[in-house]
DSSP file (Angstrom, degrees, kcal/mol; ACC not computed):
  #  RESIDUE AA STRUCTURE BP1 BP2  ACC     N-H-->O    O-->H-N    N-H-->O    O-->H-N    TCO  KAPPA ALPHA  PHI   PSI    X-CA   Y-CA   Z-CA
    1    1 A X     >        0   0    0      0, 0.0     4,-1.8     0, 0.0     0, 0.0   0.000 360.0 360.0 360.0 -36.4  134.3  -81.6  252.4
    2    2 A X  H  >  +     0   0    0      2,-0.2     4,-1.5     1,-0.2     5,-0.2   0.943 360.0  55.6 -52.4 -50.5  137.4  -81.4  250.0
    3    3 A X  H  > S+     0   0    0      3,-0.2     4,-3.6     2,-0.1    -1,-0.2   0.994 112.7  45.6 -46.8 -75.3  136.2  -84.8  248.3
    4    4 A X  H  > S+     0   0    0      2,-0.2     4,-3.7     3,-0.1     5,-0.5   0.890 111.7  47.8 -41.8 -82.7  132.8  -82.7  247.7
    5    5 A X  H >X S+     0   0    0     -4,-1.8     3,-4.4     2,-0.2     4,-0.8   0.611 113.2  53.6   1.1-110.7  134.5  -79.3  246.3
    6    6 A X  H 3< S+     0   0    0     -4,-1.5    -1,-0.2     1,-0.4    -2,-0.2   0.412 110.9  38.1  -8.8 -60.7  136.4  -81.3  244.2
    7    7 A X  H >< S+     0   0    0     -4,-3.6     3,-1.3    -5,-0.2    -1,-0.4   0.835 112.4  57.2 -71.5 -20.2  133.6  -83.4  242.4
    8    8 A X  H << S+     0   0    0     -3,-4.4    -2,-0.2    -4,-3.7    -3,-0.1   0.628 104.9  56.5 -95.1   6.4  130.9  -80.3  242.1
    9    9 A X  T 3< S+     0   0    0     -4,-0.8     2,-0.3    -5,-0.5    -1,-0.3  -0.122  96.2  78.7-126.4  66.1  133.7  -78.2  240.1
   10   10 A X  S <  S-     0   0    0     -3,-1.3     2,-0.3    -5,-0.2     3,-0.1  -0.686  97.8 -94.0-101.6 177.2  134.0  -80.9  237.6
   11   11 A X        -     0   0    0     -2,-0.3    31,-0.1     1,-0.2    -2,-0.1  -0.710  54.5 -82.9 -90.3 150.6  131.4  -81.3  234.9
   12   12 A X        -     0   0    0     -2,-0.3     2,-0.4    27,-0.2    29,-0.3   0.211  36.7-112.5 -33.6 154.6  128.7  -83.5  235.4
   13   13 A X        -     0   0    0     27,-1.9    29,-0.4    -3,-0.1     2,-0.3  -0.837  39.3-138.8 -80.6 138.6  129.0  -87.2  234.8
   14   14 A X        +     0   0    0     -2,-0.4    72,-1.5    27,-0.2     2,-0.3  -0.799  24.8 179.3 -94.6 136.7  126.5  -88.0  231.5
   15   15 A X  E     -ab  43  86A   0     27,-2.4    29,-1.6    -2,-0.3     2,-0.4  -0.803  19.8-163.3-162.2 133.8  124.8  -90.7  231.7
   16   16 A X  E     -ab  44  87A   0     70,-1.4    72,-0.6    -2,-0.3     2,-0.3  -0.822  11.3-152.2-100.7 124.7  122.3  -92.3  229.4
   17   17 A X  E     - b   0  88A   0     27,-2.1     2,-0.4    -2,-0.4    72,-0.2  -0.752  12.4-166.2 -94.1 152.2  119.7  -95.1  230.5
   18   18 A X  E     + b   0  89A   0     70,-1.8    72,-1.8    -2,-0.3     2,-0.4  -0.990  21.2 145.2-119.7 127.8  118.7  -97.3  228.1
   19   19 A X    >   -     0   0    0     27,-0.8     3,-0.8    -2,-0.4    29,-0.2  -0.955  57.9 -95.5-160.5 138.3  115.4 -100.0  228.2
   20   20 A X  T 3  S+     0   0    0     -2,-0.4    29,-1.8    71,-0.4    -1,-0.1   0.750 114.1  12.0   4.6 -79.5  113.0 -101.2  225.3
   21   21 A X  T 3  S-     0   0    0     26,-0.2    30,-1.2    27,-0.2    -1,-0.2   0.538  79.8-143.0 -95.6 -16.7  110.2  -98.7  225.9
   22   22 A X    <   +     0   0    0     -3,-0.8    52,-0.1    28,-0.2    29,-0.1   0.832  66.8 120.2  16.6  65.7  111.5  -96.6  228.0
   23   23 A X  S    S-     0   0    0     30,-0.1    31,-1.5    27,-0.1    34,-0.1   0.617  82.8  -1.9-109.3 -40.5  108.1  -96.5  229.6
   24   24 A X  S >> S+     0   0    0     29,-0.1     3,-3.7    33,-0.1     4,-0.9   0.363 124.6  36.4-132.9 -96.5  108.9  -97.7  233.2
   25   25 A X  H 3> S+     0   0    0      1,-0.3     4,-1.3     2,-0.2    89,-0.0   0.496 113.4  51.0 -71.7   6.7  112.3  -98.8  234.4
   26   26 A X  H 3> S+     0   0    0      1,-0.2     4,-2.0     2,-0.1    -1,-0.3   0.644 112.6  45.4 -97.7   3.4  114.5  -96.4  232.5
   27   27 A X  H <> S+     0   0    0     -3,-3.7     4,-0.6     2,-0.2    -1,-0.2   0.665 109.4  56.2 -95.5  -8.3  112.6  -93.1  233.6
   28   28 A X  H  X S+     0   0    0     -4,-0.9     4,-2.5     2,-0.2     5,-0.4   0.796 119.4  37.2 -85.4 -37.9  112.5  -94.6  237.3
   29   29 A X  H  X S+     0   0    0     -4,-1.3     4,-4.2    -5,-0.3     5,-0.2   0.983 113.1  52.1 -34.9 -68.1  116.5  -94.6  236.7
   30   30 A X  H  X S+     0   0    0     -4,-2.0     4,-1.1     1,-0.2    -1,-0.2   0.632 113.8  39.7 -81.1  -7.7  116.6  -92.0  235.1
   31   31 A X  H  X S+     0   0    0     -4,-0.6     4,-2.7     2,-0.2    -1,-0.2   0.948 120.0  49.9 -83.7 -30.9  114.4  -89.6  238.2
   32   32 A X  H  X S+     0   0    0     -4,-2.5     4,-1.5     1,-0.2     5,-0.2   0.898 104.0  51.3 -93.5 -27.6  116.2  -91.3  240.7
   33   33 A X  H  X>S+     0   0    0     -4,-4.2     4,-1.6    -5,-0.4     5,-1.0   0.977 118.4  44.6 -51.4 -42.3  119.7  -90.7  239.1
   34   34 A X  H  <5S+     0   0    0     -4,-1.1     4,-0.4    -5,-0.2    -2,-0.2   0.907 110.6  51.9 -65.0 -36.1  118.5  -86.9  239.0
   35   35 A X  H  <5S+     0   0    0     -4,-2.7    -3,-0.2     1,-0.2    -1,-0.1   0.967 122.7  30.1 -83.3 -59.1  117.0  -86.8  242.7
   36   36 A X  H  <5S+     0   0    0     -4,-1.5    -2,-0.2    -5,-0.2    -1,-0.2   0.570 128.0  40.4 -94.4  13.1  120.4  -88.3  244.3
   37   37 A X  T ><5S+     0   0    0     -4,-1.6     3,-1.9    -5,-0.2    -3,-0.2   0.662  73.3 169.0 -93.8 -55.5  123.1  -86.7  241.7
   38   38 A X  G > < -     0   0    0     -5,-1.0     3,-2.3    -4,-0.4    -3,-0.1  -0.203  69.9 -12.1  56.5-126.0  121.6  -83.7  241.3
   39   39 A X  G 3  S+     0   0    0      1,-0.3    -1,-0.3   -27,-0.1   -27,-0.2   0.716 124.6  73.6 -78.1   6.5  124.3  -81.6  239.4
   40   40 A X  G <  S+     0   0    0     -3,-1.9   -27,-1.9   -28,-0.2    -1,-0.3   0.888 101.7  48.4 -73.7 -43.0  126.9  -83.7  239.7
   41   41 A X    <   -     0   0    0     -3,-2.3     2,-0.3   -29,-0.3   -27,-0.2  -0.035  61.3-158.3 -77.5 172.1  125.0  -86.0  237.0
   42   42 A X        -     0   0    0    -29,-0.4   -27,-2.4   -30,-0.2     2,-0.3  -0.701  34.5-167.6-148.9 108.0  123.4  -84.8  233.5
   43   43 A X  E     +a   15   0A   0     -2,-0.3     2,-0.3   -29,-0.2   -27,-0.2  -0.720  17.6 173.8 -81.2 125.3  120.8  -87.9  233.0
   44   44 A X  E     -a   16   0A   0    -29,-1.6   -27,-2.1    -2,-0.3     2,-0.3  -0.876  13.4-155.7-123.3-175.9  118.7  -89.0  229.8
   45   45 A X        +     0   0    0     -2,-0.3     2,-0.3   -29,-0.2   -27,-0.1  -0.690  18.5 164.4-137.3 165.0  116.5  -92.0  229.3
   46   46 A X        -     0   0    0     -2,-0.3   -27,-0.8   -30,-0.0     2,-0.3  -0.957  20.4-142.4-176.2-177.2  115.5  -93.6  225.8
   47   47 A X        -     0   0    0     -2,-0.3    29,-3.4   -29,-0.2     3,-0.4  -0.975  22.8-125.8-156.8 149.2  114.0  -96.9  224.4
   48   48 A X  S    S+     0   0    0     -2,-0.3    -1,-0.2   -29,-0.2   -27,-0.2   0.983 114.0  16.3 -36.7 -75.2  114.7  -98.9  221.4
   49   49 A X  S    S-     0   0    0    -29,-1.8    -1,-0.2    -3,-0.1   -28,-0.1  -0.689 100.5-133.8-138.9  71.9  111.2  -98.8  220.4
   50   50 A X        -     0   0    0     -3,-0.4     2,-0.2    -2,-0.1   -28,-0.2   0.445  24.5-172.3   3.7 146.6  109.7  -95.8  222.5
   51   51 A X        -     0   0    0    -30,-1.2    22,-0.2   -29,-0.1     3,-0.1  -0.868  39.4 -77.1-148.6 154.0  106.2  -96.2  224.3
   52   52 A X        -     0   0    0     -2,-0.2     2,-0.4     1,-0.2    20,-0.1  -0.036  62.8 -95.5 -34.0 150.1  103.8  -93.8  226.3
   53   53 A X        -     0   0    0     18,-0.2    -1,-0.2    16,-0.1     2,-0.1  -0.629  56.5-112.3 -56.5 122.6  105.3  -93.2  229.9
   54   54 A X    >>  -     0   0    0    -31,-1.5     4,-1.9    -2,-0.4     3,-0.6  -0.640  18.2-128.6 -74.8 150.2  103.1  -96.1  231.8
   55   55 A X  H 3> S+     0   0    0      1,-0.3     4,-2.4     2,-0.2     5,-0.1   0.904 108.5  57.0 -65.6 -71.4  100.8  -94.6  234.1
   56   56 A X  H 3> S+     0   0    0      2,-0.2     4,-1.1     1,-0.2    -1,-0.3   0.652  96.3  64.0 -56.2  -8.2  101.7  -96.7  236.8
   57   57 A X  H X>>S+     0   0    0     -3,-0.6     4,-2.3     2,-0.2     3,-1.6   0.943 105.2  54.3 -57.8 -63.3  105.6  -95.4  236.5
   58   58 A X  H >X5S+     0   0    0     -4,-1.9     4,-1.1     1,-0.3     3,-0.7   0.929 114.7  38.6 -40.1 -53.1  103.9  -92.1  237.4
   59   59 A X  H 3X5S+     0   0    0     -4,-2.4     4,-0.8     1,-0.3    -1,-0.3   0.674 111.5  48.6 -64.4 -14.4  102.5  -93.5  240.3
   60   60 A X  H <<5S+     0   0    0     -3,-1.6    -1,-0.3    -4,-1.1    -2,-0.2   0.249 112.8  47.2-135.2  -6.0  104.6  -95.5  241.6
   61   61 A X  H <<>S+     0   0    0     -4,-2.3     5,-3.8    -3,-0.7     3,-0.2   0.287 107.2  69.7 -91.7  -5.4  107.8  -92.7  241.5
   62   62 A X  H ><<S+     0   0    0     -4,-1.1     3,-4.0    -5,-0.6    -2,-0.2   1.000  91.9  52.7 -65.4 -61.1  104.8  -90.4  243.0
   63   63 A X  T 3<5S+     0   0    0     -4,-0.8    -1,-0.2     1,-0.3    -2,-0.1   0.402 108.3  48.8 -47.0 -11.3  104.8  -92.4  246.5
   64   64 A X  T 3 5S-     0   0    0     -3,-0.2    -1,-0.3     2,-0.1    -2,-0.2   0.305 127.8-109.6-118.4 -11.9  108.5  -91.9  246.9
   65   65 A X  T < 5S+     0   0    0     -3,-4.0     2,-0.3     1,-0.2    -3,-0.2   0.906  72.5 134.9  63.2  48.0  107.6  -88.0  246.1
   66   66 A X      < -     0   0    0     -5,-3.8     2,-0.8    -4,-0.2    -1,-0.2  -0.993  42.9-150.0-103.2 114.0  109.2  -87.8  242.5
   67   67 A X        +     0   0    0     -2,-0.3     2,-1.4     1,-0.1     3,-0.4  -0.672  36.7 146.1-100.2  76.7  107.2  -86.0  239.8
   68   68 A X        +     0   0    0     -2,-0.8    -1,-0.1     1,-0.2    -6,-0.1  -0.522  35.3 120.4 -96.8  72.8  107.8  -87.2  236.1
   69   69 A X  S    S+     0   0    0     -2,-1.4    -1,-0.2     1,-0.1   -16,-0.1   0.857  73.9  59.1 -90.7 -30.8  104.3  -86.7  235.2
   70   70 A X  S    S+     0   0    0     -3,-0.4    -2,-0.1     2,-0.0    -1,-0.1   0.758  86.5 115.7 -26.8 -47.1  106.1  -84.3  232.7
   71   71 A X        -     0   0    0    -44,-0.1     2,-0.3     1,-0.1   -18,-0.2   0.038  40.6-176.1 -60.6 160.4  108.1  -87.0  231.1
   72   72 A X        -     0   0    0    -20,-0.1     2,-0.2     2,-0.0   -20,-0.1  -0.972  26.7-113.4-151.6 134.8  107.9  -88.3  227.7
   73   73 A X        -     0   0    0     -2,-0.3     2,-0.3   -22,-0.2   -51,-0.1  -0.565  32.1-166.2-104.3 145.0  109.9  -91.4  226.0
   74   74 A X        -     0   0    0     -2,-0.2     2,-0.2   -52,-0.1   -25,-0.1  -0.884  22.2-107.1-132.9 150.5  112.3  -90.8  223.5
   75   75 A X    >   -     0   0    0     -2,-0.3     3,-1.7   -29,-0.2     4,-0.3  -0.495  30.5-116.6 -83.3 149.2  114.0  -92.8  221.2
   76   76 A X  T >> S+     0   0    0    -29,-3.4     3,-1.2    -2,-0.2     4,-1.1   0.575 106.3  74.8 -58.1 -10.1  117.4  -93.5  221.7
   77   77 A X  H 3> S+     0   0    0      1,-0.2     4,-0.5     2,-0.2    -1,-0.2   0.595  81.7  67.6  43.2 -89.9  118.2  -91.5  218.3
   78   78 A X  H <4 S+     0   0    0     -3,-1.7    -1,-0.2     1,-0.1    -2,-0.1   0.270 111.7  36.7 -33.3 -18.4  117.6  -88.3  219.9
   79   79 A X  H X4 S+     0   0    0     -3,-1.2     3,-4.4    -4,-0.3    -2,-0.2   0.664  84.4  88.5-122.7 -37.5  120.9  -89.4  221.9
   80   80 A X  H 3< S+     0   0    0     -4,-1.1    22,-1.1     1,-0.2    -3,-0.1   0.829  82.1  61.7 -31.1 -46.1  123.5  -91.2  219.8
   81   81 A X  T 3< S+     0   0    0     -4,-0.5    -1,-0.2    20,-0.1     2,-0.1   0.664  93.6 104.7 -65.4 -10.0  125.5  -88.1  218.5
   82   82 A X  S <  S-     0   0    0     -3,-4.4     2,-0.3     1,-0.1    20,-0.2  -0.172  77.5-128.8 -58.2 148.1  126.2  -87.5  222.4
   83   83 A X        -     0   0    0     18,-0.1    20,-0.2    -2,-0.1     2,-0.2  -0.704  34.0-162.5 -95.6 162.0  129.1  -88.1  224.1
   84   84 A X        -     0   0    0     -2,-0.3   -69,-0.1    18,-0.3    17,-0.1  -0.590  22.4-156.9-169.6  88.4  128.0  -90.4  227.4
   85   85 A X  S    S+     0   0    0     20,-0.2    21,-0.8    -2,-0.2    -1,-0.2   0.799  91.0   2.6 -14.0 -73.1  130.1  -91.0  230.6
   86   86 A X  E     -bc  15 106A   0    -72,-1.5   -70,-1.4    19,-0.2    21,-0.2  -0.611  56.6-156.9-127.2-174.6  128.1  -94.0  230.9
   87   87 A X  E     -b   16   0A   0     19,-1.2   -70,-0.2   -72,-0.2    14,-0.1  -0.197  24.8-173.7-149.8  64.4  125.2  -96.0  228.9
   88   88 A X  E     -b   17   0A   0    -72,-0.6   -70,-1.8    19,-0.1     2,-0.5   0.037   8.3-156.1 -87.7 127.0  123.3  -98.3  231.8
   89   89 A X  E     -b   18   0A   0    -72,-0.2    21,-2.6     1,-0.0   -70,-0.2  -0.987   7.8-164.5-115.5 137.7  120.6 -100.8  230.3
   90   90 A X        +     0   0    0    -72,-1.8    22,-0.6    -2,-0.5     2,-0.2  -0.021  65.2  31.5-125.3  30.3  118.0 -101.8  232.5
   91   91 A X  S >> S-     0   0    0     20,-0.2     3,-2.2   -73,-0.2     4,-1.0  -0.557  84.5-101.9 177.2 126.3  116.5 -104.7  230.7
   92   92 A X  H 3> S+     0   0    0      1,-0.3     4,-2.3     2,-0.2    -1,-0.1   0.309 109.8  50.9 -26.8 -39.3  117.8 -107.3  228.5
   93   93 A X  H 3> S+     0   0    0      2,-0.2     4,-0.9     1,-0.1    -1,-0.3   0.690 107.0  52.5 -87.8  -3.1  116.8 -106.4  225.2
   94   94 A X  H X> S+     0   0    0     -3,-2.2     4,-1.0     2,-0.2     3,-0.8   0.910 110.9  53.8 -58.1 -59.9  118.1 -102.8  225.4
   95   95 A X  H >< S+     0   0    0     -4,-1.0     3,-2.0     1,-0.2    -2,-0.2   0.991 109.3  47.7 -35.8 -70.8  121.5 -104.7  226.6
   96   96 A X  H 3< S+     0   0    0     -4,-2.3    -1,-0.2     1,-0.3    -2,-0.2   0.812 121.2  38.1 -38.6 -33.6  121.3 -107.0  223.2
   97   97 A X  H << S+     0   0    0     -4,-0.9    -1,-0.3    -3,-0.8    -2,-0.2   0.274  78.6 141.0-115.2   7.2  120.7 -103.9  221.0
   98   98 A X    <<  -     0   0    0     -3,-2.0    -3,-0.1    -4,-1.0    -4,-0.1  -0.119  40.4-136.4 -43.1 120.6  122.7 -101.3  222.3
   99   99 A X        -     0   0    0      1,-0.1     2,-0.5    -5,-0.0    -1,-0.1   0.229  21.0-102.1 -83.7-140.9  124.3  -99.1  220.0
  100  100 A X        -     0   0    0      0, 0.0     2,-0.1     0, 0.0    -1,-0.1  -0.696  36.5-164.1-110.3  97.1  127.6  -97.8  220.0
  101  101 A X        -     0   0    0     -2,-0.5     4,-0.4     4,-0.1   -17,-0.1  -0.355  24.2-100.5-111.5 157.6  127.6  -94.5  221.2
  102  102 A X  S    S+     0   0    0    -22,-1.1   -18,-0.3   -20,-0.2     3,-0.3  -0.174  78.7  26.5 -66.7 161.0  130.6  -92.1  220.6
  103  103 A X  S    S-     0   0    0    -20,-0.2   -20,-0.1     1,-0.2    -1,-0.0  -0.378 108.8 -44.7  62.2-126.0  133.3  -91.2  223.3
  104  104 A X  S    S+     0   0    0     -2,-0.2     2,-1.0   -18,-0.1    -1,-0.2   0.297  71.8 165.4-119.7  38.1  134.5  -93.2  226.2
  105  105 A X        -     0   0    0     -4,-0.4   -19,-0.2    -3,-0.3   -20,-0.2  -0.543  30.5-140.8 -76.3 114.5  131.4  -94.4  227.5
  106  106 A X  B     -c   86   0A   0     -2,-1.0   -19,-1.2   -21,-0.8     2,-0.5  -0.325  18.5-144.9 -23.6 103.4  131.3  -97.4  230.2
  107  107 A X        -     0   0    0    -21,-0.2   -19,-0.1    -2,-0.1     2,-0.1  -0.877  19.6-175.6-116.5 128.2  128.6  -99.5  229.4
  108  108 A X        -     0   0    0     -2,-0.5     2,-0.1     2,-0.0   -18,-0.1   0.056  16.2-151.0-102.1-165.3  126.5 -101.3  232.7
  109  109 A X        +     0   0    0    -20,-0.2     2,-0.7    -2,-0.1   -19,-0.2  -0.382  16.4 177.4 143.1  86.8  123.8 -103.8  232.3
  110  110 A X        -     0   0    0    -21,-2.6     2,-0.2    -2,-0.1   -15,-0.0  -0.878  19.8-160.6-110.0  83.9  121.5 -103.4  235.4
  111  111 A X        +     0   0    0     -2,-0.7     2,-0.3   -20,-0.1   -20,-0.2  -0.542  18.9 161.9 -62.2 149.9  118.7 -106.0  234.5
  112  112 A X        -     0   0    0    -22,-0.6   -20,-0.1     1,-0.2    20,-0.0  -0.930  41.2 -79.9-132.4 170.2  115.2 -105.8  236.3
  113  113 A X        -     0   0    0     -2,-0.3     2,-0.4    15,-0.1    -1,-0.2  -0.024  37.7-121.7 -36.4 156.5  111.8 -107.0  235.8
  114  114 A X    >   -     0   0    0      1,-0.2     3,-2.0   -90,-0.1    15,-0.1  -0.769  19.9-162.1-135.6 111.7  109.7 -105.4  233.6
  115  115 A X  G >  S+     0   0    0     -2,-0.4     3,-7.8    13,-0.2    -1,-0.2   0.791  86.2  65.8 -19.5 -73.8  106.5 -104.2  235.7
  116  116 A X  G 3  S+     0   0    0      1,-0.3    -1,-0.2    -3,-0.1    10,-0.1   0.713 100.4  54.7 -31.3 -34.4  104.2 -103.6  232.6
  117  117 A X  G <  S+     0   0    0     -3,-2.0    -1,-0.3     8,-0.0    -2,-0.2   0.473  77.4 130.5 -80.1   0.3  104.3 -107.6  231.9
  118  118 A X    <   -     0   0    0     -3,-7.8     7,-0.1     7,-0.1     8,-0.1  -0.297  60.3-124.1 -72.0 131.4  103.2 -108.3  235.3
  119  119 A X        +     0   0    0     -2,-0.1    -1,-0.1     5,-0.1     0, 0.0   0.151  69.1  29.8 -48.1-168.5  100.2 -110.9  235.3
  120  120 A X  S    S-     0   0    0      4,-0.1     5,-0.1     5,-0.1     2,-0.1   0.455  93.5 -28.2  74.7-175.2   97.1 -109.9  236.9
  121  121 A X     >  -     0   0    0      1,-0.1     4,-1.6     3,-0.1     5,-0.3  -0.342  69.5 -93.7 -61.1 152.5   94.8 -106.5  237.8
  122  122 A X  H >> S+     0   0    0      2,-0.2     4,-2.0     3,-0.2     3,-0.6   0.800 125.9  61.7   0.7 -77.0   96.2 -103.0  238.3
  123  123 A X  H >> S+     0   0    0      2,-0.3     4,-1.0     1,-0.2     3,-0.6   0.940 109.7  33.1 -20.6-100.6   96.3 -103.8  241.8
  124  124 A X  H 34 S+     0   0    0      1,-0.3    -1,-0.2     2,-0.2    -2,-0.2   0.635 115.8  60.5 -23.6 -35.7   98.7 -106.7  241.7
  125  125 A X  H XX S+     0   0    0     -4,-1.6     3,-1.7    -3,-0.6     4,-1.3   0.912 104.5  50.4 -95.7 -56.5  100.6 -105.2  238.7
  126  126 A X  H <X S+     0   0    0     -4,-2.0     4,-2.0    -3,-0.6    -1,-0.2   0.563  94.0  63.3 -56.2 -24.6  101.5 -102.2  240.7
  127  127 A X  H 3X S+     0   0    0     -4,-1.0     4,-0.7     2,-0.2    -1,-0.3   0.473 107.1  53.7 -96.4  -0.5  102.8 -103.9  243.6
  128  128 A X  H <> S+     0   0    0     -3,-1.7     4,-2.0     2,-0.2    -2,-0.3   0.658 103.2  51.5 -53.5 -71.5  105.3 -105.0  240.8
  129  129 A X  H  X S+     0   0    0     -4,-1.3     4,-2.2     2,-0.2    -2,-0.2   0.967 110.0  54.1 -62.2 -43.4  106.1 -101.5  239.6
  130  130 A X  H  X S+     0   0    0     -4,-2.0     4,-1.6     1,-0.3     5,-0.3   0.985 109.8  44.3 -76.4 -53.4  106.9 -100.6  243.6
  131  131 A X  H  X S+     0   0    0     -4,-0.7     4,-3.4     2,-0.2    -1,-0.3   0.922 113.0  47.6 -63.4 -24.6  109.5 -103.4  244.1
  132  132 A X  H >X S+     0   0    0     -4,-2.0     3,-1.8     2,-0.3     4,-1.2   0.930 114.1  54.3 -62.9 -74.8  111.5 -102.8  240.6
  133  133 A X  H >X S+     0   0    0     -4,-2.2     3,-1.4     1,-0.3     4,-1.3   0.403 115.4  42.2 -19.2 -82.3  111.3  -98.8  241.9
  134  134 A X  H 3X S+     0   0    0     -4,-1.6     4,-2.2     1,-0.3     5,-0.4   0.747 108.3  47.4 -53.6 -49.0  112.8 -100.1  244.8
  135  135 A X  H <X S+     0   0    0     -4,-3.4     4,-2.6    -3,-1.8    -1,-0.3   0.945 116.2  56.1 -52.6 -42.4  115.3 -102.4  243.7
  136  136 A X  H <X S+     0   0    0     -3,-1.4     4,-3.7    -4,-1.2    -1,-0.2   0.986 109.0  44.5 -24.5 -63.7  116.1  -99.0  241.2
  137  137 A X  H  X S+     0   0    0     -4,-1.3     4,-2.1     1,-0.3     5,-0.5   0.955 112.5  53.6 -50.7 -57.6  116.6  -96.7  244.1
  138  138 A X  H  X S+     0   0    0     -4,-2.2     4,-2.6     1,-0.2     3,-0.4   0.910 116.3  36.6 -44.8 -49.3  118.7  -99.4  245.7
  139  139 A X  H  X S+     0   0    0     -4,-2.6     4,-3.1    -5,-0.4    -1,-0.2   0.975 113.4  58.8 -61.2 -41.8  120.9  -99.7  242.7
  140  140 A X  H  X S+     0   0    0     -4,-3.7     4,-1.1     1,-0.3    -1,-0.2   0.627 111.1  34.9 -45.0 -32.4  120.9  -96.5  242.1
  141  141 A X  H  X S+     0   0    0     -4,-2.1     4,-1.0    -3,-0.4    -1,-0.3   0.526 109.0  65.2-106.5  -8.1  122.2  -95.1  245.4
  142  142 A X  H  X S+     0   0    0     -4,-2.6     4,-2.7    -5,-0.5     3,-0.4   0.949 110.7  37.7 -70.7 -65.2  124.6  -98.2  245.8
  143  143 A X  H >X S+     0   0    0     -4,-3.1     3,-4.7     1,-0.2     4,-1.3   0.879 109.0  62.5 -48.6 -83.4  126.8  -96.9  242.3
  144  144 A X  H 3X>S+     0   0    0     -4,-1.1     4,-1.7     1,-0.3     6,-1.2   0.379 112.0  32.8 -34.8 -47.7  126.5  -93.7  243.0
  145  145 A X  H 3<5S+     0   0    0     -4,-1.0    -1,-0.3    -3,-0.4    -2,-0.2   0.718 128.5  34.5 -57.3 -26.9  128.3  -94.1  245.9
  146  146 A X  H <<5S+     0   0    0     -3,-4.7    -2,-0.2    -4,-2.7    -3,-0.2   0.754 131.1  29.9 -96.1 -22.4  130.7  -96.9  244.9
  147  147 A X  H  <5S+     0   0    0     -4,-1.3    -3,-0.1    -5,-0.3    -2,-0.1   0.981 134.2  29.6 -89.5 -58.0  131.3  -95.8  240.9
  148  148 A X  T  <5S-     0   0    0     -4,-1.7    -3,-0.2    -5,-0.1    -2,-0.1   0.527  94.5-138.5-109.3 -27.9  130.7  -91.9  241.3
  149  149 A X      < +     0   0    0     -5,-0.5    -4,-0.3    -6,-0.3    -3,-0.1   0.734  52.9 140.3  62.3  39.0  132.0  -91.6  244.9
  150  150 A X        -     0   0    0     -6,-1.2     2,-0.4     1,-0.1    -1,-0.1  -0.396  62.2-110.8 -89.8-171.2  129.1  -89.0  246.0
  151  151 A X        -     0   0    0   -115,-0.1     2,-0.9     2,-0.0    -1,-0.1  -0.996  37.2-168.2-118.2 114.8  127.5  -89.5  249.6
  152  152 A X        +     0   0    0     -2,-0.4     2,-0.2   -11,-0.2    -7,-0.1  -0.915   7.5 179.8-101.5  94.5  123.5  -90.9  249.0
  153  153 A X        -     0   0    0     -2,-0.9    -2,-0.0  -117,-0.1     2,-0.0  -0.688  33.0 -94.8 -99.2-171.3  121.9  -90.7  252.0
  154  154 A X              0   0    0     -2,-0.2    -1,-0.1     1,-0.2     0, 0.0  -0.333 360.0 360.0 -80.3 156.0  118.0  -91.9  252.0
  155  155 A X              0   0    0     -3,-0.1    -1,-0.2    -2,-0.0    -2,-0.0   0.296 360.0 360.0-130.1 360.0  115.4  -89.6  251.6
């Protein structure tokens, strides 16, 4: 309980995710950093070169019972003049082009797939979006615990 106290009167950890489009896998980062951090965190998302939130991101953080139907991708821009705990890329070219961003932020490289490129129908393409999610969640609640120290249990 002390451990707990202790982190929730600190200020948040910042952390920015970073991917291309930031269409899919950095807003599935970025809900599921928010859903097991809660205030401990203060999360944003961005892309290189910004794209509509894909449809199936919506769906596919819906089944898990997450709602970014709200969301909207921003360019990383919007973020740079921030100060940033950490700055997590979640796909290769985000990694390659990362910028530098000001203060002591800790820069990760968590590659994944990127759903949207997946061959086939909808169908097929979707079953795509639901394993990255997962492999997300998974990473997501593995750092938290091991970087951040919090306790992640499942939900």
């Amino acid at each position: 309980m002390r451990k707990e106290a202790n982190r929730l009167s600190r200020s948040p950890t910042r952390i920015l995710v970073l991917c291309s489009g930031n269409s899919c896998r950095s807003q599935i980062a970025e809900a599921f950093l928010r859903h097991y951090g809660g205030d401990a965190v203060e999360v944003a998302s961005a892309g290189s070169e910004p794209k509509k939130v894909h449809p199936l991101t919506i769906r596919a953080l819906a089944e898990v019972s997450l709602d970014i139907s709200g969301a909207r991708s921003k360019h990383l821009d919007e973020f740079i003049d921030r100060s940033w705990d950490y700055v997590i890329t979640v796909c290769d070219a985000a990694g390659e082009r990362c910028p530098i961003f000001p203060g002591p932020a800790r820069r990760l490289h968590w590659p994944f797939d990127d759903p949207p490129r997946a061959p086939g129908p909808p169908e097929a393409q979707f079953q795509v979006f639901r394993r990255v999610r997962d492999e997300i969640q998974t990473q997501v609640r593995s750092w938290l615990c091991t970087e951040l120290g919090m306790d992640v249990a499942p939900s």
